[in-house]
C-alpha positions in Angstrom: -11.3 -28.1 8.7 -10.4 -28.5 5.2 -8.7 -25.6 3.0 -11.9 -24.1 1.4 -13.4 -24.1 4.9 -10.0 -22.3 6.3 -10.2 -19.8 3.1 -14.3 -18.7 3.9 -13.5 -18.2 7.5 -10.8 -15.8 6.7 -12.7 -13.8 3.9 -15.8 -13.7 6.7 -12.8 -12.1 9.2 -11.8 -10.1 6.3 -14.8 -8.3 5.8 -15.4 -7.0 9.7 -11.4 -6.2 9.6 -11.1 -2.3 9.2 -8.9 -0.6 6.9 -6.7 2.6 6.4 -6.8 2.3 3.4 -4.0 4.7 1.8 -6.2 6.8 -0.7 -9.7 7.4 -2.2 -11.6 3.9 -3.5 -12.6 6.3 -7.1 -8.4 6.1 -7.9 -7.1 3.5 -9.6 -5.2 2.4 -6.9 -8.6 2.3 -4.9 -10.0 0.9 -7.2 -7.2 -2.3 -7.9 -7.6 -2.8 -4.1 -11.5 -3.0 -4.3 -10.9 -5.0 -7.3 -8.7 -7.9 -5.3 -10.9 -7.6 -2.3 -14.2 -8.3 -4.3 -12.1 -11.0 -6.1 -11.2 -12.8 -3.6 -14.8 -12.9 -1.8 -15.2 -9.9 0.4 -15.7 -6.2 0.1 -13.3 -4.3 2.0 -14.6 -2.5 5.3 -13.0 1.0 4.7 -13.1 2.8 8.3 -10.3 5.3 7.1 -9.2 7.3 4.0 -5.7 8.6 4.8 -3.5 10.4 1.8 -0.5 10.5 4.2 1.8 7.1 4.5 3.0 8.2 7.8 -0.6 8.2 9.0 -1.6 5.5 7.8 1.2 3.7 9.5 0.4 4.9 12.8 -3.1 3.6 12.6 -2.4 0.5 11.9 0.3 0.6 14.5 -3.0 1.8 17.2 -4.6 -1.4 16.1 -7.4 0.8 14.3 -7.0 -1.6 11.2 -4.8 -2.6 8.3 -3.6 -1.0 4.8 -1.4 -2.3 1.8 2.6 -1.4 1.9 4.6 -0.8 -0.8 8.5 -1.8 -0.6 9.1 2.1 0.0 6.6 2.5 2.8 7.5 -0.7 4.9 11.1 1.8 5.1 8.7 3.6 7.6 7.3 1.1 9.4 7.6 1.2 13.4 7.8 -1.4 15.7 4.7 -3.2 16.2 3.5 -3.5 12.7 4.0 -6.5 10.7 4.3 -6.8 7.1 2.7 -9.7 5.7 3.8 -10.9 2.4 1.1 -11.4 -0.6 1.2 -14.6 -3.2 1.5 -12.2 -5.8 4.2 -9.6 -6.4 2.7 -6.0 -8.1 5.4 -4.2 -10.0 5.0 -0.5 -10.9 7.2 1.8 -13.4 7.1 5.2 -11.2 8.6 8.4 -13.0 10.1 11.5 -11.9 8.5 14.6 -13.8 10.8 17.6 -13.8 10.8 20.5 -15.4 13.5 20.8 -19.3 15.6 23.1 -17.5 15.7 22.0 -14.1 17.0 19.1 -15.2 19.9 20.6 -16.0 20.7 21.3 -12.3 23.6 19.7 -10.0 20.8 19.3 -7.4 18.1 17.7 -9.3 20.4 15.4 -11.3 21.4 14.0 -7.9 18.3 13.9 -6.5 17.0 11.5 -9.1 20.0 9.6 -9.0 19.0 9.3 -5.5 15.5 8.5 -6.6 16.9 5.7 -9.3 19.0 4.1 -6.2 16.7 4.1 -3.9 13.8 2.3 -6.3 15.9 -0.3 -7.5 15.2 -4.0 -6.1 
């Protein structure tokens, strides 16, 4: 079977594939992931709306479907779950808001220090 045969077969699979997927579809990030779904041929089958990471995690880990991963959330992955990589890397600026004066605090300077180490590449 030729590649355009191979491609159709898996957006047929991808349609009947459940998902968890990792918020509401009316947020932009919902809405990006409709967005690539519909682009690539298929609307997504949404069995699950989780807000929690670690939940969605372990329902993919029960086999109850699948759900996009950041970097930071593949740090919680289990055993069992496999990350496949996408063609296309997504970058996203995230910020820290904190309030002028608690800024100023030992605590909160090294937690976003943390924060800044963490989220570099």
């Amino acid at each position: 079977m030729g590649d355009v045969g191979e491609r159709r077969q898996r957006r047929e699979r991808a349609c009947h594939t459940p998902r968890a997927r990792p918020d509401r579809g009316d947020t932009p990030y919902g809405q990006a992931v409709r967005s690539v779904c519909r682009r690539a041929g298929f609307e997504p089958r949404v069995a699950h709306e989780v807000t929690d990471t670690a939940t969605s995690l372990a329902m993919v880990g029960a086999g109850l479907g699948v759900a996009p991963l950041t970097e930071l959330m593949l740090r919680l992955r289990s055993a069992g779950i496999v990350a496949v990589p996408l063609r296309e890397s997504v970058v996203r600026h995230v910020v820290v808001a904190v309030g002028a004066e608690a800024r100023r605090r030992p605590s909160v300077a090294a937690l976003i220090d943390a924060l800044r180490e963490g989220a570099t590449p």
